[in-house]
N, C-alpha and C positions, 0 to 999 in steps of 0.2 A: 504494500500500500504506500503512498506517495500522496503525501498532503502539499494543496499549493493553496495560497492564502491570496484571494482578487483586490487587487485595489483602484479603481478607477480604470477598469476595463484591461489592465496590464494581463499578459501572458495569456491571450485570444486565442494561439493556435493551439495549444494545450486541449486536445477533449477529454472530456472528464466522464468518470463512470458514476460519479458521486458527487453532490449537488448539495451545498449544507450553506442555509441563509440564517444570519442572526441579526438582530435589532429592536430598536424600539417597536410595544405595541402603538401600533396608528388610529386603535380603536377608538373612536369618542367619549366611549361605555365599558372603560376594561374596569374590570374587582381589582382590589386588591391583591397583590403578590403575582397580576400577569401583566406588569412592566414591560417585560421581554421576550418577546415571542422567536421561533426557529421553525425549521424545516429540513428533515433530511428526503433526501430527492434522489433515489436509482433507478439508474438509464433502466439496464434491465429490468425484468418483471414487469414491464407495463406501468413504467414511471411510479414505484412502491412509493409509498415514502412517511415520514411519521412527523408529526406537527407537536410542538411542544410550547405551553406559557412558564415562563418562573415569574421570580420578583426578581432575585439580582443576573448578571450576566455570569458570572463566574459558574451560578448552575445550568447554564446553558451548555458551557463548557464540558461540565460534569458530563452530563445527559448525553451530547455529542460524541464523546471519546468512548462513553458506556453503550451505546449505540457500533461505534466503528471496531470496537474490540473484538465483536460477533464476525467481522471478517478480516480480520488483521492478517491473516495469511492469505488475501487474494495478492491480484495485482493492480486491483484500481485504484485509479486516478481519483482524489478527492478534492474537490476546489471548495473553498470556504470563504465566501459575502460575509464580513462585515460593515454591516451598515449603520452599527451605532453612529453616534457622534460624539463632541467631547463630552457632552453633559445627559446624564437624562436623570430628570428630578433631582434630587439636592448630591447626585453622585457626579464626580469630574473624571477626564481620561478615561472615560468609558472603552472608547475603541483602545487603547493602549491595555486596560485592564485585562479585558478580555481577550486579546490576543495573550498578553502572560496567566491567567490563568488557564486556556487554553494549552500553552506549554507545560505547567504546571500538571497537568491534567496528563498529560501524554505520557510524562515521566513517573506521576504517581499510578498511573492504573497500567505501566510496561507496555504500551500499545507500539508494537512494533512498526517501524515503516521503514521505507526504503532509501530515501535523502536522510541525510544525517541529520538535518535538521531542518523542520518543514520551510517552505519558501516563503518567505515575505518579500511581496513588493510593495514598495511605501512610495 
């Protein structure tokens, strides 16, 4: 597996087998604790994919990595949308957070991948 992290359209020719968006909810009407909504998304299967709210991003992250561990031994391609921004509600470095918990994530659940260390384009 081979995680690549999108940021403003960088690294287009890349196809991906794996489709993982995170951000703010946009809802008008969210409850409490779903802040944060995600999405994982496989090409295969007839576009599967599983929809998730938290409160903070970090278990977005959680959810994600506990999510791609179930196939840690393929060889696809994962591209990862974040679309936080720097703020959401009284939290800062939102998008920075969540990419290191993200990492954090990676090394604490041994999820194996293929690049030594997933690709950020900034």
């Amino acid at each position: 597996m081979k995680l690549i992290f999108n940021y403003d359209g960088e690294n287009r020719g890349i196809i991906a087998d794996v489709f993982v968006r995170v951000g703010p909810n946009q809802s008008n009407c969210y409850k409490a604790g779903e802040q944060c909504v995600g999405e994982i998304i496989f090409k295969e299967s007839n576009f599967r994919y599983t929809k998730f709210k938290t409160w903070l991003p970090r278990e977005c992250a959680n959810i994600i990595i506990s999510t791609l561990k179930k196939y840690e031994n393929t060889t696809y391609i994962v591209r990862v949308f974040n679309e936080f921004g720097r703020k959401l509600g009284p939290m800062k470095e939102v998008k920075e957070n969540f990419n290191s918990a993200l990492i954090r994530e990676i090394k604490e659940q041994k999820l194996k991948i293929t690049n030594s260390e997933p690709i950020f384009s900034l």
